[in-house]
N, CA, C and O atoms as a GROMACS GRO file, in nm:
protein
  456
    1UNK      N    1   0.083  -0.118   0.000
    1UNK     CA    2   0.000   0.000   0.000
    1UNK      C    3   0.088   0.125   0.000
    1UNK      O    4   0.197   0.131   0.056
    2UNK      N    5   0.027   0.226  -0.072
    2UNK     CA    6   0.122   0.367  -0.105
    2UNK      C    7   0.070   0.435   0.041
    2UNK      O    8  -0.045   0.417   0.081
    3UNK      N    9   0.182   0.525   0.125
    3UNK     CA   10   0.181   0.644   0.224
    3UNK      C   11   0.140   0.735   0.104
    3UNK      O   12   0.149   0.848   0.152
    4UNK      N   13   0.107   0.745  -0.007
    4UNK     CA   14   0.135   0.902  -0.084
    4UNK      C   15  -0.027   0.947  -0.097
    4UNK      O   16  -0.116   0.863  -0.113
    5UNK      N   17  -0.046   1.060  -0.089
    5UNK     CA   18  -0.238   1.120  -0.088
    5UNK      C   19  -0.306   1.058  -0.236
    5UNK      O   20  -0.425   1.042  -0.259
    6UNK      N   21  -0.135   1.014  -0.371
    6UNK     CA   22  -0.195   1.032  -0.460
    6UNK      C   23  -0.176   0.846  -0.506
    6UNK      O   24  -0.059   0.808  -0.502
    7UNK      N   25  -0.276   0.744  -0.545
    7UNK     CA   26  -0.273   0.612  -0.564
    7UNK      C   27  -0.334   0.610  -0.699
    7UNK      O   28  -0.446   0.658  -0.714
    8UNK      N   29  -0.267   0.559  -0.799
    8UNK     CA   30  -0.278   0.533  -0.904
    8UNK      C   31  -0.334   0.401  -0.940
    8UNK      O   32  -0.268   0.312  -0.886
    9UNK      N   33  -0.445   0.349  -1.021
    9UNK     CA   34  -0.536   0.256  -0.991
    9UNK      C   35  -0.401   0.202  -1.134
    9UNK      O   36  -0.359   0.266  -1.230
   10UNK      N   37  -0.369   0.061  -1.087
   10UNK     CA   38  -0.252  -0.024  -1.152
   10UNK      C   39  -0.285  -0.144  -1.126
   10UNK      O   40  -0.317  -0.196  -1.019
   11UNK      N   41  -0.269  -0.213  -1.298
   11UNK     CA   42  -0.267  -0.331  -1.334
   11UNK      C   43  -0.179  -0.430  -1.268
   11UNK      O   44  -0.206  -0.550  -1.271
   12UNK      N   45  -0.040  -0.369  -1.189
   12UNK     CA   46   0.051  -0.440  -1.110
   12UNK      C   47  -0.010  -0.458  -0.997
   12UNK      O   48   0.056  -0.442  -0.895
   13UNK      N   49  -0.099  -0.482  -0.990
   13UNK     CA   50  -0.153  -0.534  -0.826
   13UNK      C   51  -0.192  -0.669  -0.838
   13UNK      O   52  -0.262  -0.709  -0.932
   14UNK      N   53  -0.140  -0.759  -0.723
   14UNK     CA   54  -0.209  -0.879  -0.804
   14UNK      C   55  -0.341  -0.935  -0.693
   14UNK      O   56  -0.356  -0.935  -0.570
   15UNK      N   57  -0.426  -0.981  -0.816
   15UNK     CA   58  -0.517  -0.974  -0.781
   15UNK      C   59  -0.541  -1.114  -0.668
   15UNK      O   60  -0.451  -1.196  -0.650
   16UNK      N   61  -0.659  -1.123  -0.606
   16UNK     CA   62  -0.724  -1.203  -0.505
   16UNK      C   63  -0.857  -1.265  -0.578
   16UNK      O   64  -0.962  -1.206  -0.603
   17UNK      N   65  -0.819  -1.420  -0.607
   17UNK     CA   66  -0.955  -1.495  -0.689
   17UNK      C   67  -1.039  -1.585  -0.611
   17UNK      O   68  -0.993  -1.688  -0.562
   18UNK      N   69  -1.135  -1.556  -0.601
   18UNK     CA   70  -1.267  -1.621  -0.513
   18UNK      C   71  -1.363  -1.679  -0.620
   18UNK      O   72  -1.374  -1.669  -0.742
   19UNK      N   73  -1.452  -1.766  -0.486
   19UNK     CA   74  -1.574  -1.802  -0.528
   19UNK      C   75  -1.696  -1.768  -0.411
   19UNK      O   76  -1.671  -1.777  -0.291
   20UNK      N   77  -1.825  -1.732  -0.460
   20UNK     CA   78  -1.866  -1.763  -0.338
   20UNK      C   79  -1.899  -1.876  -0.244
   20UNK      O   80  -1.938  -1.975  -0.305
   21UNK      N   81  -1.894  -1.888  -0.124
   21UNK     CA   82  -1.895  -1.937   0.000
   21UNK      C   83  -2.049  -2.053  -0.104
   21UNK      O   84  -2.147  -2.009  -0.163
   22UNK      N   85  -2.019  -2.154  -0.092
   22UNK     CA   86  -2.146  -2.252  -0.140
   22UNK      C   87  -2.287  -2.243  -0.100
   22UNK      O   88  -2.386  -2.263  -0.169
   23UNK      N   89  -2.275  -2.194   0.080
   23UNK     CA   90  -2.381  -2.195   0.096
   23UNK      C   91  -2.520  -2.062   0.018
   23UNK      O   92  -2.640  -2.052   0.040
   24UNK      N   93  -2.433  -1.987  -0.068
   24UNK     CA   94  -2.482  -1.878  -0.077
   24UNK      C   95  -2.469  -1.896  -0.240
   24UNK      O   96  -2.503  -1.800  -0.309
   25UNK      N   97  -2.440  -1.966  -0.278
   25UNK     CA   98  -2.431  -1.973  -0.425
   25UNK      C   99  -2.576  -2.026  -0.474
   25UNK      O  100  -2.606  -2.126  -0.408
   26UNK      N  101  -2.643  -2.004  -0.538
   26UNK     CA  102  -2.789  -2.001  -0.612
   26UNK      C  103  -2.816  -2.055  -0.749
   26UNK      O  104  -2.912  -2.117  -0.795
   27UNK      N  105  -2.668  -2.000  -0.816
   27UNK     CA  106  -2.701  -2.068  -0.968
   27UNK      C  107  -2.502  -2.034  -1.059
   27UNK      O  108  -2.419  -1.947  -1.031
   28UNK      N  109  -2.497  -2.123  -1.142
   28UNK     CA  110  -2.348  -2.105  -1.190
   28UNK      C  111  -2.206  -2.165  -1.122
   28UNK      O  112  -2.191  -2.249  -1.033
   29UNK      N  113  -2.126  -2.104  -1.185
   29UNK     CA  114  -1.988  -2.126  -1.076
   29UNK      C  115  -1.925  -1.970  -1.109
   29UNK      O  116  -1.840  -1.977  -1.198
   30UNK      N  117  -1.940  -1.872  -1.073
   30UNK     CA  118  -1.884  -1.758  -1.044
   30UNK      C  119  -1.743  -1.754  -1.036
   30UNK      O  120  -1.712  -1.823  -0.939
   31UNK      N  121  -1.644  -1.706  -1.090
   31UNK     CA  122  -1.498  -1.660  -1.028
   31UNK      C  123  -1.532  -1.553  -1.011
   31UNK      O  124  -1.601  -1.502  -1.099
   32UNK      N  125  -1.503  -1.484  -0.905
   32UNK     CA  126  -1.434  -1.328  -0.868
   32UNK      C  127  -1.321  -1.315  -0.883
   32UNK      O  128  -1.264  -1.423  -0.868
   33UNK      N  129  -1.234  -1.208  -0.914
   33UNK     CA  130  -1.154  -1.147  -0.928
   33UNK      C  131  -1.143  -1.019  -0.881
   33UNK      O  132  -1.175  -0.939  -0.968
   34UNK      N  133  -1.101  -0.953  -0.750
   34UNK     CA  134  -1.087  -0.856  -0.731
   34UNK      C  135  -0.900  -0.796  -0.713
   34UNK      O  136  -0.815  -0.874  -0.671
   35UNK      N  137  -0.873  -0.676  -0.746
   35UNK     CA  138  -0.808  -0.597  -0.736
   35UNK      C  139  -0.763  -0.509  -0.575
   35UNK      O  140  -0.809  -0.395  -0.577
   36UNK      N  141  -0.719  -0.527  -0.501
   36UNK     CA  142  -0.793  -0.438  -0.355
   36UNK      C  143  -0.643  -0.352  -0.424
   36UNK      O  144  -0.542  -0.400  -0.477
   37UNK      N  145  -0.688  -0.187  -0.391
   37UNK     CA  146  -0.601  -0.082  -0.422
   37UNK      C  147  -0.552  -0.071  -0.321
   37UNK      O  148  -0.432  -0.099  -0.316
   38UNK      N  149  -0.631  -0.021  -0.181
   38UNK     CA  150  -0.620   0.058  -0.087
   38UNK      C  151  -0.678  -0.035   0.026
   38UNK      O  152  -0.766  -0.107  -0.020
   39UNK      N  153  -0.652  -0.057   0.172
   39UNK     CA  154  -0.735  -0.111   0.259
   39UNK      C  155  -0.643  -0.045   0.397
   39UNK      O  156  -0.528  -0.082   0.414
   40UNK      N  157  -0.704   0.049   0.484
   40UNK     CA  158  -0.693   0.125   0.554
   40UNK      C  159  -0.816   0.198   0.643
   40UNK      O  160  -0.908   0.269   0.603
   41UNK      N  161  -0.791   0.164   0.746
   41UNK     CA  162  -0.882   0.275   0.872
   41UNK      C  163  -1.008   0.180   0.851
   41UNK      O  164  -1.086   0.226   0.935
   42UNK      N  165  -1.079   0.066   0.784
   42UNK     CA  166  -1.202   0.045   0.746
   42UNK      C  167  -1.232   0.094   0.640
   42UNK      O  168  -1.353   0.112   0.622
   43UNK      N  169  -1.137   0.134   0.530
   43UNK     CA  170  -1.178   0.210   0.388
   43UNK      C  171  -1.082   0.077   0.290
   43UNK      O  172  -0.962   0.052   0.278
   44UNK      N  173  -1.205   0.018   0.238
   44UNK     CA  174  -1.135  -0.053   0.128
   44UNK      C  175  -1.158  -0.023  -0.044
   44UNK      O  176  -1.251   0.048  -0.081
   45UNK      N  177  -1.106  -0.058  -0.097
   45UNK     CA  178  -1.102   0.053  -0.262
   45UNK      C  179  -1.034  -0.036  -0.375
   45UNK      O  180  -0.922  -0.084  -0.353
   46UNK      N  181  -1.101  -0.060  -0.500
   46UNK     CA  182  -1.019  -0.137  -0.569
   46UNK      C  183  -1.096  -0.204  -0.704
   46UNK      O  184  -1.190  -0.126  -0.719
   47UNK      N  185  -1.105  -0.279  -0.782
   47UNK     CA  186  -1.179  -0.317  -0.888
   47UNK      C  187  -1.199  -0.466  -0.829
   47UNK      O  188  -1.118  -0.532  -0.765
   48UNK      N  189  -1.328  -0.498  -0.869
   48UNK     CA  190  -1.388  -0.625  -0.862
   48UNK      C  191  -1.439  -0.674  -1.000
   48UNK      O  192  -1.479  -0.595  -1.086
   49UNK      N  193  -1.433  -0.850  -1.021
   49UNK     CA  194  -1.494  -0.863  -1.169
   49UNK      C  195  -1.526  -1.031  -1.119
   49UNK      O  196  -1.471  -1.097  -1.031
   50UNK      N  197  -1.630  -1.064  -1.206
   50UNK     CA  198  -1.743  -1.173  -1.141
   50UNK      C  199  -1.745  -1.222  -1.306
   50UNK      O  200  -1.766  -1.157  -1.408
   51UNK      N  201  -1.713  -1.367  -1.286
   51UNK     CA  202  -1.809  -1.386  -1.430
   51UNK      C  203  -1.963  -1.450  -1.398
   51UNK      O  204  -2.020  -1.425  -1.292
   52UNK      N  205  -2.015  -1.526  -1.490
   52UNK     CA  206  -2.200  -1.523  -1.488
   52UNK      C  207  -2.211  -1.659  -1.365
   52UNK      O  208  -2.163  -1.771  -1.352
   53UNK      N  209  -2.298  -1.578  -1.295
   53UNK     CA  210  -2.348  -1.678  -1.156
   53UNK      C  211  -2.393  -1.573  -1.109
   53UNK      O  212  -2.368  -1.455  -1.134
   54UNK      N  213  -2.507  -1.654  -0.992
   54UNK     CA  214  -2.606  -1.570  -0.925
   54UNK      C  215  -2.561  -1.624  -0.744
   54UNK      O  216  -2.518  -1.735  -0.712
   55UNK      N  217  -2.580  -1.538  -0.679
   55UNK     CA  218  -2.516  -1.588  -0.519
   55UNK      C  219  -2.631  -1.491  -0.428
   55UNK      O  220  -2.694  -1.402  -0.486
   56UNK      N  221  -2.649  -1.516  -0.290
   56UNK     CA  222  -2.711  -1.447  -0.196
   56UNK      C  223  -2.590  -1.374  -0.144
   56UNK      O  224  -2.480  -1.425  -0.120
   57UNK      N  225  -2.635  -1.216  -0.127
   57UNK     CA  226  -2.537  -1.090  -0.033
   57UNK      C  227  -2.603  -1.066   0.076
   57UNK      O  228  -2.720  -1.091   0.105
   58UNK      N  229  -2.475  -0.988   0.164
   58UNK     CA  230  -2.574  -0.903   0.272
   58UNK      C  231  -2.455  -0.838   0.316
   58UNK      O  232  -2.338  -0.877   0.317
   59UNK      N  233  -2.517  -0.712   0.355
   59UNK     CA  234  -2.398  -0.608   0.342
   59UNK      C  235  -2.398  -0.571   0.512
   59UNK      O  236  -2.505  -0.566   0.573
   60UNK      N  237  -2.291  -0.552   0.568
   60UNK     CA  238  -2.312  -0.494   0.696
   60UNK      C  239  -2.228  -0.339   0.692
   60UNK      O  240  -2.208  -0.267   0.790
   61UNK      N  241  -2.193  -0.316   0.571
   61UNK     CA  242  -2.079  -0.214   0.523
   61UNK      C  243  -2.161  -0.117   0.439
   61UNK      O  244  -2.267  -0.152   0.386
   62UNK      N  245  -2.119  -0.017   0.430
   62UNK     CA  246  -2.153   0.107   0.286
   62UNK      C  247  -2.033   0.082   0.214
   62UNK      O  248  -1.919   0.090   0.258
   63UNK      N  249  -2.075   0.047   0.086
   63UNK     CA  250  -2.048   0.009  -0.048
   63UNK      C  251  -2.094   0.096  -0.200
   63UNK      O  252  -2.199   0.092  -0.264
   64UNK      N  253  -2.003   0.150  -0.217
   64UNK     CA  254  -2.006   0.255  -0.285
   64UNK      C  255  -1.964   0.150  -0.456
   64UNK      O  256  -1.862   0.082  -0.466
   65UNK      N  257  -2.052   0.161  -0.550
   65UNK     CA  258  -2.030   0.086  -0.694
   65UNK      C  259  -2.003   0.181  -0.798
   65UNK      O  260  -2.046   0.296  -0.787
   66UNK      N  261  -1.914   0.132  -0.930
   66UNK     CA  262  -1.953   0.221  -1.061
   66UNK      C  263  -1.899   0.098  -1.137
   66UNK      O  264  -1.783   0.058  -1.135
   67UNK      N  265  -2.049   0.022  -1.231
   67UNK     CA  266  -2.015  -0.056  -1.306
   67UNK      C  267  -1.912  -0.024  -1.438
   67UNK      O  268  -1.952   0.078  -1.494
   68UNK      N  269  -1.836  -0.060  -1.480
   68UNK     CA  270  -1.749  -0.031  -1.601
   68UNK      C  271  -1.753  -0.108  -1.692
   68UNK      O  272  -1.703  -0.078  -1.800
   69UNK      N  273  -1.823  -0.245  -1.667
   69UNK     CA  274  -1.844  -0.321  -1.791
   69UNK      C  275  -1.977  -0.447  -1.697
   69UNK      O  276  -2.018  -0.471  -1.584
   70UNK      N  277  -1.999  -0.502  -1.871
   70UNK     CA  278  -2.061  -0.571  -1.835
   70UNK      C  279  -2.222  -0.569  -1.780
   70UNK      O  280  -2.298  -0.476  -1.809
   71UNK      N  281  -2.260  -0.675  -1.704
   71UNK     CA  282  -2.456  -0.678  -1.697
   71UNK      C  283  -2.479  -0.758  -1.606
   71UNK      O  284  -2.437  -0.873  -1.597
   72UNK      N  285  -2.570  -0.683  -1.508
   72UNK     CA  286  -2.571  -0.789  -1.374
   72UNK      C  287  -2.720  -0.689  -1.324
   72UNK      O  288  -2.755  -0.574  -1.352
   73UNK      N  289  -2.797  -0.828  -1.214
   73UNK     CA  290  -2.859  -0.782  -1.196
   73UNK      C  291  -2.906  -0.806  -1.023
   73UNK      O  292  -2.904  -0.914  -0.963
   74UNK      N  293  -2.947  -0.670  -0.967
   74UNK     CA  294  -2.873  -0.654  -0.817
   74UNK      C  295  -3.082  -0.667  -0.774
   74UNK      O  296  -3.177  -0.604  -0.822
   75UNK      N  297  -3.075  -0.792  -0.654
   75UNK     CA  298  -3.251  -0.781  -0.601
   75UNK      C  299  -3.222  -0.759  -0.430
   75UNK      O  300  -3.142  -0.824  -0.363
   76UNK      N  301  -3.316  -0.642  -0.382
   76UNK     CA  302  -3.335  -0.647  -0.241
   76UNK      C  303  -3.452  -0.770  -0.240
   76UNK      O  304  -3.547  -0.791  -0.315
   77UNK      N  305  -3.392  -0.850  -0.101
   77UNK     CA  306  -3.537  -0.902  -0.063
   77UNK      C  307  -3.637  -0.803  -0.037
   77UNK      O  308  -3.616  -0.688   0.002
   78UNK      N  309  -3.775  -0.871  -0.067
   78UNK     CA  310  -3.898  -0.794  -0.088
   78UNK      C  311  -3.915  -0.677  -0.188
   78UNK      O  312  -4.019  -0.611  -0.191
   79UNK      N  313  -3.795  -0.651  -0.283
   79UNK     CA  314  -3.814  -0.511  -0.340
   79UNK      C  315  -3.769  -0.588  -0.506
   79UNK      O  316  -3.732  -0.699  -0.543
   80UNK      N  317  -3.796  -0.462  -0.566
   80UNK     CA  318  -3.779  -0.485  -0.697
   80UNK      C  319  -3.667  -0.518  -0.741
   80UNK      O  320  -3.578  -0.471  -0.671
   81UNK      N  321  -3.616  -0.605  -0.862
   81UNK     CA  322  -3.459  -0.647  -0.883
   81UNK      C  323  -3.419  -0.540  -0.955
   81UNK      O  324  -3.504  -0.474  -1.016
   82UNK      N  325  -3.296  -0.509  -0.959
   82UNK     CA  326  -3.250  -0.340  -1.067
   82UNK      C  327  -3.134  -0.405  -1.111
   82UNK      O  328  -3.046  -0.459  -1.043
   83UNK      N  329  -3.148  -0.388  -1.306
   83UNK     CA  330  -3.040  -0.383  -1.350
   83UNK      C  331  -2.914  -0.291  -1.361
   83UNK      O  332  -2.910  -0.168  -1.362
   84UNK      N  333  -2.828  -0.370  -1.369
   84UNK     CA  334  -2.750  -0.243  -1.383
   84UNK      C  335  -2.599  -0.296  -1.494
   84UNK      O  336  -2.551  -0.409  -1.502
   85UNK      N  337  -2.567  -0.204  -1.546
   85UNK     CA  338  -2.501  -0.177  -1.685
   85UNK      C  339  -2.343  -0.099  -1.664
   85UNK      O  340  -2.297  -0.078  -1.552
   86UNK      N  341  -2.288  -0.070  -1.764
   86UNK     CA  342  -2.157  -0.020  -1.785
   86UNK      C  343  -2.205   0.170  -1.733
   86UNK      O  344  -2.323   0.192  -1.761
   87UNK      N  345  -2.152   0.261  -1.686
   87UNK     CA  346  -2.220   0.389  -1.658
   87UNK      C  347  -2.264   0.378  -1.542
   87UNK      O  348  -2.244   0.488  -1.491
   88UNK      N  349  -2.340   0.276  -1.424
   88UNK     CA  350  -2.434   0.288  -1.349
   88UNK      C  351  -2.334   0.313  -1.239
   88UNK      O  352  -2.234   0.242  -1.242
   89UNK      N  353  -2.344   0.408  -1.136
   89UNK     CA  354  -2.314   0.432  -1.005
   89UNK      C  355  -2.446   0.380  -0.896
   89UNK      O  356  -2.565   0.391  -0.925
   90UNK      N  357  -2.402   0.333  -0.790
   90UNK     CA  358  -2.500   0.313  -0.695
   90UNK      C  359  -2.450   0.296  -0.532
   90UNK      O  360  -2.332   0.263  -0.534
   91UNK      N  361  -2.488   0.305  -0.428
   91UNK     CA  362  -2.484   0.262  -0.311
   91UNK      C  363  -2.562   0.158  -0.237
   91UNK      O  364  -2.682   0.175  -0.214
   92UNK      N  365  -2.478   0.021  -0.188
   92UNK     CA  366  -2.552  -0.046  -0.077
   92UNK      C  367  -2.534  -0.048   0.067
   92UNK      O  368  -2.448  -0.106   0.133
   93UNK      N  369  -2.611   0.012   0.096
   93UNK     CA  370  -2.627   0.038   0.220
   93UNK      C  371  -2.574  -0.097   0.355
   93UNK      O  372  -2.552  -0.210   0.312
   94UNK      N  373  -2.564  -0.080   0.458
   94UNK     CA  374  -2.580  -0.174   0.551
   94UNK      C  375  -2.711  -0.186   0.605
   94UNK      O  376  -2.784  -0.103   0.659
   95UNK      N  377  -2.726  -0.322   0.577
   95UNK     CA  378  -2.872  -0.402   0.640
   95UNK      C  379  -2.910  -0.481   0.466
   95UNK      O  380  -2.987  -0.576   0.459
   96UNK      N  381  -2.850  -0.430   0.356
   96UNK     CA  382  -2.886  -0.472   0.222
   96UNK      C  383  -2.890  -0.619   0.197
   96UNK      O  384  -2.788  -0.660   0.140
   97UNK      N  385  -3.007  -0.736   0.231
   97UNK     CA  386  -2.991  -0.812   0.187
   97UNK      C  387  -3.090  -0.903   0.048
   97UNK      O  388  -3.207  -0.902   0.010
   98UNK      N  389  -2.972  -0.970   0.012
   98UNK     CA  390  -3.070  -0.995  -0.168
   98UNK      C  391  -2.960  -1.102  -0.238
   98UNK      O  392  -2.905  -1.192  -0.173
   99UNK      N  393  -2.944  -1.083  -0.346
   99UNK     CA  394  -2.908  -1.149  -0.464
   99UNK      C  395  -2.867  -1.040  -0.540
   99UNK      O  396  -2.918  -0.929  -0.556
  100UNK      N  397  -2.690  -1.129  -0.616
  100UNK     CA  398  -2.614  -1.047  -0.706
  100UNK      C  399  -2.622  -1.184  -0.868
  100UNK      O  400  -2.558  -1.286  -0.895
  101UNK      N  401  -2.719  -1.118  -0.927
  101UNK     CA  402  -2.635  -1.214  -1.086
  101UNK      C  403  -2.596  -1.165  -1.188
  101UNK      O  404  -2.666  -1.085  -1.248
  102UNK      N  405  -2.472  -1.201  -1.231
  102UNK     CA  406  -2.391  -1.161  -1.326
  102UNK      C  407  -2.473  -1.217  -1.440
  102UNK      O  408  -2.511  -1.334  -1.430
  103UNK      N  409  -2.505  -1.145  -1.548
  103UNK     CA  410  -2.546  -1.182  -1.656
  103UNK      C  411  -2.464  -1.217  -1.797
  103UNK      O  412  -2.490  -1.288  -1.895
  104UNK      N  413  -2.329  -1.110  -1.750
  104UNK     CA  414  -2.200  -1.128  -1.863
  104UNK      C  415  -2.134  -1.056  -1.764
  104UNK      O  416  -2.158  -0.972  -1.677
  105UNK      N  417  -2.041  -1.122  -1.809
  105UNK     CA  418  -1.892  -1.059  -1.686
  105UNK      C  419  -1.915  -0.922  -1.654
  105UNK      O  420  -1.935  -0.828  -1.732
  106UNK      N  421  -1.907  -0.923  -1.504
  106UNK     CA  422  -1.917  -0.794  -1.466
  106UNK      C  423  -1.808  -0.718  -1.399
  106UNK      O  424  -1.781  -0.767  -1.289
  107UNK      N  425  -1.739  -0.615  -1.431
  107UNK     CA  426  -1.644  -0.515  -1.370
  107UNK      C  427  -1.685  -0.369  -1.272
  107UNK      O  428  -1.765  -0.278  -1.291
  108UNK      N  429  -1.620  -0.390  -1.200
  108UNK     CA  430  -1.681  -0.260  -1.121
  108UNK      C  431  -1.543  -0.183  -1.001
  108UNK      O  432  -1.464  -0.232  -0.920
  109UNK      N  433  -1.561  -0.101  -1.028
  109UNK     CA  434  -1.501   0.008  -0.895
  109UNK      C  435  -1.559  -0.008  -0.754
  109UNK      O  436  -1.680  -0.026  -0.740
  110UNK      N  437  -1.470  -0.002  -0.641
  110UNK     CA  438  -1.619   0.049  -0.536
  110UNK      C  439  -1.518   0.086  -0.426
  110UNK      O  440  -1.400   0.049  -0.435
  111UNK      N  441  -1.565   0.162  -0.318
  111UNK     CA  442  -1.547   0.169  -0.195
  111UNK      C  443  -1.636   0.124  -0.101
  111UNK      O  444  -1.756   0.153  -0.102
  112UNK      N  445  -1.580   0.049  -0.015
  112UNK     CA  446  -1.602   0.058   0.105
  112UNK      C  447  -1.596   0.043   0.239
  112UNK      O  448  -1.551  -0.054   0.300
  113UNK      N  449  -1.652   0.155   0.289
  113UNK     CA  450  -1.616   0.198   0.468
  113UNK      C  451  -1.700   0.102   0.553
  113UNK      O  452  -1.820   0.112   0.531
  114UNK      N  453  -1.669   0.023   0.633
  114UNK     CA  454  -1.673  -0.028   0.733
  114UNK      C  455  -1.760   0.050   0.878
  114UNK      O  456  -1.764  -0.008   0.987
   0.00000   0.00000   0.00000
């Protein structure tokens, strides 16, 4: 991790490859791939990428998104499912629980504070 105010988002980071946890997996075989830039104070920062699978979330964190590629589609329990696309910014809150499915590989930015 850089001491400097200024962190340059770099392909030399190597990345951290997951799956989700089974019990929470719903449909597919998902790889994740995330990037972590930054992880400090409870502030984590970095690119994430999922290929097609559907899994159960739940957030106890604020999670800050900006999709950059790709098609996935994000459901609160009891609430409507929302797609979301290459362009889309969004926030999940803590208490957010639902379902994440990747429809075509999905890439994304995000922060979040703890």
């Amino acid at each position: 991790m850089s001491n400097s105010a200024y962190l340059p988002v770099s392909p030399a980071v190597e990345p951290d490859v997951s799956r989700p946890d089974p019990e929470k997996l719903l449909s597919g075989d998902p790889v994740h791939t995330t990037w972590n830039l930054e992880e400090r104070d409870g502030l984590y920062c970095g690119i994430w990428q999922s290929t097609p699978g559907k899994w159960r979330i739940s957030y106890d964190e604020w999670e800050y998104c900006r999709i950059l590629e790709g098609l996935s589609v994000i459901s609160e329990d009891g609430a409507d499912a929302v797609t979301v696309k290459a362009g889309d910014s969004f926030i999940l809150r803590p208490g957010f629980r639902g379902s994440w499915e990747v429809l075509e590989t999905t890439r994304k930015d995000y922060v979040i504070k703890l």
